[in-house]
N, C-alpha and C positions, 0 to 999 in steps of 0.2 A: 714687403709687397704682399699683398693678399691675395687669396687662394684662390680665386676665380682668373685674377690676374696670371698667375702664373699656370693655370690651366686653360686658358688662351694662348699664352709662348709655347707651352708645351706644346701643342697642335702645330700652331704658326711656323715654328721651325720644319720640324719634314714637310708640312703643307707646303712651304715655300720651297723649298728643293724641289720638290717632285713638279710642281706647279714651272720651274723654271727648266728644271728637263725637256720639261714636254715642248717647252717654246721652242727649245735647241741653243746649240752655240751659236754665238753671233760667226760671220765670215771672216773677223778681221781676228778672231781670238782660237787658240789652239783648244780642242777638245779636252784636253786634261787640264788646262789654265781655268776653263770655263769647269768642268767637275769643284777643282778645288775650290772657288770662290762662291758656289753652291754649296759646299761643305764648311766654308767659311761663313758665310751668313747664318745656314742653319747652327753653329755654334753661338756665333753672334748672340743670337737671339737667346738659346736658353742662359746664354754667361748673363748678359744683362740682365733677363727674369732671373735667372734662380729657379727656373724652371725644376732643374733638379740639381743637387748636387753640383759646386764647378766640377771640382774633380772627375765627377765622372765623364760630365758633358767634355771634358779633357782626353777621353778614351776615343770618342767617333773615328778621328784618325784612322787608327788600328781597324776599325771597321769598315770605313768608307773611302780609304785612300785606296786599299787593295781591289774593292769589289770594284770600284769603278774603272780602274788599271790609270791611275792618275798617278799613283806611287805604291811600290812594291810593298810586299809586307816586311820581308826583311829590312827597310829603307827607312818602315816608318813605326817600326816598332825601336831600330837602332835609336832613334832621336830621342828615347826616354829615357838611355842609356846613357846619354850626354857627360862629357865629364865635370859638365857644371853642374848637374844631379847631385851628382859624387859629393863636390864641393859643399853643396847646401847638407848632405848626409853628415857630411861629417863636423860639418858648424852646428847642426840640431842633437848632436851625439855630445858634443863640447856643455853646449846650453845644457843639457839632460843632468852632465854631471856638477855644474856651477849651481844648478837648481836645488840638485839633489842632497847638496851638502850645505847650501845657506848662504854660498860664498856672493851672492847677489844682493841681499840683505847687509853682508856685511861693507862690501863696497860703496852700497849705497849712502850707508848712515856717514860712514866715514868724510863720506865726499861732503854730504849735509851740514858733519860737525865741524868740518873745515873751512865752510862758507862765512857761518854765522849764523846769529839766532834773530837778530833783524826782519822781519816781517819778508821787504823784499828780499834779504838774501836767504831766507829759508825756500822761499820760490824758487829763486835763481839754483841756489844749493840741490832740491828736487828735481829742477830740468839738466843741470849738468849731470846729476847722477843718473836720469831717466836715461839722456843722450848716450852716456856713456855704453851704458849698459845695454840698451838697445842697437851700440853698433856690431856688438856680440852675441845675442841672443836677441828670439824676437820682439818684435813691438808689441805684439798680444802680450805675453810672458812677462815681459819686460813692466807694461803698465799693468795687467795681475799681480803682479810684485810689490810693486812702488805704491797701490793704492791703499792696502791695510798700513802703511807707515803715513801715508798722506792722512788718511780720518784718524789715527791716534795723535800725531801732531794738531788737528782741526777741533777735535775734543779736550784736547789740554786747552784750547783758547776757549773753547767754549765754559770749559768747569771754571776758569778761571773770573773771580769777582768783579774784578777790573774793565772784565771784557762786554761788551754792548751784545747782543742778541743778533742784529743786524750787521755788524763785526763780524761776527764769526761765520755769517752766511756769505759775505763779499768774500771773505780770504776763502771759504769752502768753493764757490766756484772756480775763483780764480787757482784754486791750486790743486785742482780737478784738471780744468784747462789747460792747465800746465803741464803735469802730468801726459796726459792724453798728446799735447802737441810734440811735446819733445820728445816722444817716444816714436811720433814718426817723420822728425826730424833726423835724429841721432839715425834712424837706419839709413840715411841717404850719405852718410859718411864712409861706408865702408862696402864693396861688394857683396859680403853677406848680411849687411844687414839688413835689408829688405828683399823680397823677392824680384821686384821691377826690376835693380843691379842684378842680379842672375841673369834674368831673362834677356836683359839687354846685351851681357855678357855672352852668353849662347848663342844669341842670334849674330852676334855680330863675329863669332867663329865657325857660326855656319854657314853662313853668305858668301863672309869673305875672305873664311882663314885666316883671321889677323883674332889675335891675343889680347884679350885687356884684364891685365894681371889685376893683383891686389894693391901692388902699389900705384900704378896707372890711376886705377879710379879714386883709390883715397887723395889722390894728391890734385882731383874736382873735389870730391865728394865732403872731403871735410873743410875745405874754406866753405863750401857754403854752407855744411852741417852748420860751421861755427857763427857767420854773422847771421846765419838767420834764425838763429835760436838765441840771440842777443838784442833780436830784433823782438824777436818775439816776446822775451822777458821786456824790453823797454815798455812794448805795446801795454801786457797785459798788467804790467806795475805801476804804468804810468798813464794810459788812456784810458783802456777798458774798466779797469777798476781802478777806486781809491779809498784808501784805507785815512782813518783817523788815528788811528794808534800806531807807531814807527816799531817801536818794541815790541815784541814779542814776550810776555811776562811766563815764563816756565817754558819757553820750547828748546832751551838750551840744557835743561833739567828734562824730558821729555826723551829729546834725541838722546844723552846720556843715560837713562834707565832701558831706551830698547836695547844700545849698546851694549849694558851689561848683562841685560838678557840672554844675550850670545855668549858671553863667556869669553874664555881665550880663542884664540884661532885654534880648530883642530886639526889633527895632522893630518886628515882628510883634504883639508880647507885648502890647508899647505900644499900639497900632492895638486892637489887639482888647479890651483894657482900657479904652478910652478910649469904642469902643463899648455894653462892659457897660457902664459906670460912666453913660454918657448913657441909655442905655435902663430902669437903675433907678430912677434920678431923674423921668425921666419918667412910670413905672406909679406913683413912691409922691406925685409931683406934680400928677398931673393933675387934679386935679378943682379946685383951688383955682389955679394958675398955668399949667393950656396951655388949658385948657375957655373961659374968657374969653376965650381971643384965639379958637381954632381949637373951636368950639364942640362939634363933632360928633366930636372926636377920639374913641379909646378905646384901651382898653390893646390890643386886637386888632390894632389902627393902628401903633401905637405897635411892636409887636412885628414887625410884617411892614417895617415903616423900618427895623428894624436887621439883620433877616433880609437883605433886598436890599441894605442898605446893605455888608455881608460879602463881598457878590459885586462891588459896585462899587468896592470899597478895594483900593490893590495891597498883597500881602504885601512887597514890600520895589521894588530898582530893575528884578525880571523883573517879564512880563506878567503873572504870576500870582496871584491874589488871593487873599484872607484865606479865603476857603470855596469850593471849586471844586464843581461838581454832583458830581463824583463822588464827593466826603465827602458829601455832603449827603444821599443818596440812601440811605444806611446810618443812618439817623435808623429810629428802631423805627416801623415803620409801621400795624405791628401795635398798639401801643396807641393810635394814632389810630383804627386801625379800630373797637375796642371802646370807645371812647368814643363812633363814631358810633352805635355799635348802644345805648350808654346813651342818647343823645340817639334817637333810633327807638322807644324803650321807652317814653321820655317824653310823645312825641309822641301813640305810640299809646292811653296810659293816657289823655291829657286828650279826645282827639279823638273815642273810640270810646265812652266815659261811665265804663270800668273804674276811672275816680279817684273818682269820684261816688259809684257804686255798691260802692265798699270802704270810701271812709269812711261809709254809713249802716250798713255792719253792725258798726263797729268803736263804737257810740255805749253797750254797754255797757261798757266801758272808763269812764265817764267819771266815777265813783267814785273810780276812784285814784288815788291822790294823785302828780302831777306828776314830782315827787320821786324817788318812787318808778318811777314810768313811766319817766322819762329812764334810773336807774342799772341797770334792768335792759333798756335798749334799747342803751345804750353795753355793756356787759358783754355783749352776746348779741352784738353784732357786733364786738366785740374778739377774742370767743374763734371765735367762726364766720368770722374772719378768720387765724387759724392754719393753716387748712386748705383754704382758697378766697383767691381773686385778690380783693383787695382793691378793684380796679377792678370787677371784674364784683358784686361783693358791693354795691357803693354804688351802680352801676346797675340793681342790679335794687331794691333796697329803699327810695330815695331816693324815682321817685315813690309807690309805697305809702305812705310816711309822710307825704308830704304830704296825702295823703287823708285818713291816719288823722288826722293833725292838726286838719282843718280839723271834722272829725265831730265830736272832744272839743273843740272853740272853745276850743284852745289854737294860738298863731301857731305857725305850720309852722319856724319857725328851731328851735325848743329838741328838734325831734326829728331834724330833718336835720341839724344842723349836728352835733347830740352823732354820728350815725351815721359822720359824715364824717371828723370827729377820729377816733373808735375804729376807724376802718379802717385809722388810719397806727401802731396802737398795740400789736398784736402781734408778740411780745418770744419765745415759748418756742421757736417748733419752726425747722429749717431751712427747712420749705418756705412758714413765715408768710410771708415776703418777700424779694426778690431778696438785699439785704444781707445778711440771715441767710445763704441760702445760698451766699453768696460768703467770707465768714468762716469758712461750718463746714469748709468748701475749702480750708481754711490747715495744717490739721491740728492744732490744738490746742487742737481742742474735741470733743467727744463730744454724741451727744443727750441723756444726762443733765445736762451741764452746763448746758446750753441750758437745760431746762426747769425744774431746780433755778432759776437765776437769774431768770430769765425769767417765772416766773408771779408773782414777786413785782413785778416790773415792769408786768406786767400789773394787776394788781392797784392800784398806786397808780396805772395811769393809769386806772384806772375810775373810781376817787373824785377824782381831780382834774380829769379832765371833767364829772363828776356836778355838781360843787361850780360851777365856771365857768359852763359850761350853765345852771343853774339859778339861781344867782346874779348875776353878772357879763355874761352874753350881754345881756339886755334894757338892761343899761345902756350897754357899749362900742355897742352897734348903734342903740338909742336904739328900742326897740319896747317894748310894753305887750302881758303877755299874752293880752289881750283883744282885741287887735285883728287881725283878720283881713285880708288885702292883700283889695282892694275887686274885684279879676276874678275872686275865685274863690263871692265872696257871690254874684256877678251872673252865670257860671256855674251858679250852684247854683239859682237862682230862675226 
């Protein structure tokens, strides 16, 4: 967005508070409900420009929740404290040291060399390994990683005699694209792998005290991590592009020289392997084999053991260990921040009554068919994620649907959860998501290509959350539309 632009939001936001101040609280809405939704627009506004920093604009909270007396300062500085914070700390501590020794690199080629050297299955081989990798580390990172092994496999087709000029531009897009998509795909498989699962995660234990573990959501999150990155390979192998050549001539020679490049696995490699591989066992284990012995554990636990566990292992026979603070310290601090200011959001909507008082006016809605409500709430935040941070778009809109939810006495899952999926779902533009913009940075893609492809992608992830959500959610999670979580009847009365 350009400068003038954003020097207009910048004004816009406190103009508009202050501007709405002065009108006063409406008579039907509580003084503090009416502060924070004042404080929620004026956020609004700068999340969507960029006005300044999200992160920062993440802070107001802390400033504007206390002065106005809508929420205490201890109240609203606690919600940055969240133990889904924690969580994200110690999965960005995890990534820090998988980065830092290559072990990402090396997982990835493996997974590639495993595929095939097949034109499409080198695609496919790319997005499984992008997927993978990004439901562990982030999607930025994750496509930062993936793209220096993407243009050396795209330059072996190009050096090669065989190969057509215009060849080697089709498979560059498309394994750009691929790249890019499945990296924000793969994070919807797993709670840490996108920020949206946090948020959604957080709020949905600050509303309403109810828990959604690690294995809860993987067991949404990766059926449709898997067919919609299956989908997505048909799409972009078989519609969007097509290749003349099936074979791939040296990328199985290619993949094989970055391999040796690595060398043996180092005992670092190992160590910090052995770390992941015990720490994921444990989030998709725990509630059925470590809760009976160690009752109080949680995945938060569980996360900050392998975090500290990183500092206490040595990398090899120096003193040095597997994560020293000063990698550590380079963790994005910034979307911790803006996560606390979701959880401050959260806090403020239940405390101050602005969740009460949004869902009794949202009670004409209750007409529509369900159905219908979901696929155009997924579709509105898919596309209004093109253009906004997807983090601050699920912070700010997560607790309002719980409101809204709870007004239509429909469970608050089939609108957040659809919210949450379609924030990781935008496909067209460069600036929808980090990935994107890190692929259009390669040079071989344009923003028409993007958007040509890309809203067809969008597109089917609308209806295949539509479909899930509405069908499938009540059964994987084991709820009944009808039933409403029991703190927010007793809230409400």
């Amino acid at each position: 967005m350009n400068s003038r632009f954003k020097l207009i939001a910048l004004v816009a936001g406190p103009l508009l508070y202050v501007i709405l101040q002065l009108l006063g609280t409406p008579n039907s809405m509580p003084e503090a409900a009416f502060d924070v939704l004042c404080i929620t627009l004026w956020m609004a506004i700068w999340w969507v420009s960029e006005a300044i920093p999200i992160a920062v604009t993440a802070l107001l909270p802390i400033i504007l929740f206390p002065l106005t007396g809508a929420v205490s300062i201890e109240d609203t500085t606690a919600a940055f404290g969240h133990k889904y914070v924690f969580l994200y700390l110690g999965g960005f501590i995890l990534a820090v040291a998988i980065e830092r020794w290559g072990l990402h690199r090396r997982i990835a080629l493996n997974i590639i060399q495993f595929i095939g050297a097949d034109i499409k299955k080198i695609i496919l081989g790319f997005m499984v390994a992008t997927a993978f990798l990004s439901m562990w580390i982030s999607n930025t990172a994750t496509s930062v990683m993936m793209l220096p092994i993407g243009t050396a496999i795209i330059s072996q087709l190009k050096d090669n005699p065989a190969s057509e000029e215009n060849e080697n531009m089709i498979f560059g897009k498309a394994l750009m694209l691929a790249i890019a998509y499945s990296a924000s795909i793969g994070g919807v498989a797993t709670l840490i792998g996108t920020p949206p699962n946090l948020v959604f995660a957080g709020i949905v234990e600050e509303i309403y005290g109810v828990e959604i573990s690690f294995t809860k959501w993987i067991i949404l999150g990766l059926p449709v991590s898997i067919i919609l990155l299956f989908i997505c390979w048909k799409y972009l192998t078989s519609k969007a592009f097509s290749f003349t050549q099936t074979e791939f001539p040296g990328g199985k020679a290619e993949i094989d020289r970055l391999k040796a490049e690595l060398g043996h696995m180092s005992i670092q490699e190992k160590r910090v392997l052995a770390v992941f591989a015990i720490t994921a066992f444990g989030w998709v284990s725990r509630s059925y084999l470590l809760q009976p012995i160690l009752p109080f554990i949680d995945d938060t636990i569980i996360a900050m053991i392998a975090a500290v566990a990183l500092f206490l292992i040595p990398a090899g026979k120096s003193k040095r260990k597997l994560v020293t603070w000063e990698e550590a310290v380079k963790i994005p601090w910034g979307i911790i921040l803006l996560f606390g200011g979701g959880m401050a959001l959260a806090k403020g909507f239940g405390e101050s009554g602005l969740a009460i008082w949004i869902g009794e006016q949202l009670t004409n809605l209750e007409n529509l068919p369900l159905l219908l409500l979901v696929v155009v709430l997924i579709a509105a935040v898919n596309f209004l994620t093109e253009v906004t941070s997807n983090l601050a778009t699920t912070a700010m809109l997560l607790p309002i649907l719980a409101s809204m939810a709870i007004a239509l006495n429909l469970h608050p899952y089939f609108l957040m959860v659809g919210a949450t999926l379609a924030a990781s779902c935008a496909f067209m533009l460069p600036v929808a998501t980090p990935p994107n913009a890190v692929v259009f940075g390669s040079g071989y893609l344009r923003i028409p290509d993007m958007i040509k492809t890309g809203i067809w992608m969008n597109i089917v992830s609308i209806v295949l959350l539509s479909l899930i959500v509405y069908f499938l959610l009540p059964y994987l999670w084991s709820f009944d539309q009808e039933v409403i979580p029991q703190k927010f009847l007793r809230d409400r009365s």
